[in-house]
N, C-alpha and C positions, 0 to 999 in steps of 0.2 A: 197558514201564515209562514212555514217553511220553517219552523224553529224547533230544535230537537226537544224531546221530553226532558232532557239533563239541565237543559236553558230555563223552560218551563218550573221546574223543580227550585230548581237556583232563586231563580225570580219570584216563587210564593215561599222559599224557606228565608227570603231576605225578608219579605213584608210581612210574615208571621213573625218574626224576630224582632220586629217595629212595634208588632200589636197594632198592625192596620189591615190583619185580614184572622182570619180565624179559617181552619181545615175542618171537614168531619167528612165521616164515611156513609153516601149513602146506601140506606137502611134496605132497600128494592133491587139493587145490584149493587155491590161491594166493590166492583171494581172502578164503580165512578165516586169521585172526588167533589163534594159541594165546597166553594172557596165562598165565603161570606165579608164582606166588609164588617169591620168594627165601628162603635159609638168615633173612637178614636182616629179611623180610615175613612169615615165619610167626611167626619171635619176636615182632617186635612184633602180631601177630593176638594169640597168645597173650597178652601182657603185657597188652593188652588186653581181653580174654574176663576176665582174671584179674581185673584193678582194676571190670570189669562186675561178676562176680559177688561179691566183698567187697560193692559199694554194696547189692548187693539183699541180701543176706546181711544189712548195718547195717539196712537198712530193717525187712527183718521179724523182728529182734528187735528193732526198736524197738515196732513194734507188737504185740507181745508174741503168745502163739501162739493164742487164741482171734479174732484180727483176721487175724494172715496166714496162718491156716485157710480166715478167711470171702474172705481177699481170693483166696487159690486157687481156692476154690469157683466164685466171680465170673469171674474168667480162663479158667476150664474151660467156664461158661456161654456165654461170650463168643466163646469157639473153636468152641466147639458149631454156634454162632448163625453163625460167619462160613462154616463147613465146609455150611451149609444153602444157604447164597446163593450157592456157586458151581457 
């Protein structure tokens, strides 16, 4: 993902600091890192996921259903197109 280990770091020492992730060493090689969601971090995933899909939900009825037909269509094209390049 091109993201240095310091970033990496940064980003689970902020979500441990929330109590939406929990660290531990694992047990088989010590040098790897198990990152675990919390009771606390799934809800808010979820709260999340939810307030996501209401927006896309507003979106395409606002475009009413012969547009977020053709905008599906498009995003399928799209997925097609990126599933060819790898």
């Amino acid at each position: 993902m091109n993201i240095s280990s310091a970033r990496v770091a940064a980003a689970l020492n902020s979500l441990e600091e929330k109590e939406l992730i929990t660290r531990r060493i694992n047990v088989d090689d010590r040098r790897k890192i198990i990152v675990e969601l919390t009771p606390k971090g799934v809800e808010y995933l979820e709260e999340r996921q939810r307030e996501h899909f209401e927006r896309i939900k507003s979106i395409l009825v606002q475009l009413g259903e012969k547009d977020a037909k053709e905008l599906v269509r498009i995003l399928g094209r799209i997925a097609e197109v990126l599933d060819k390049r790898e």
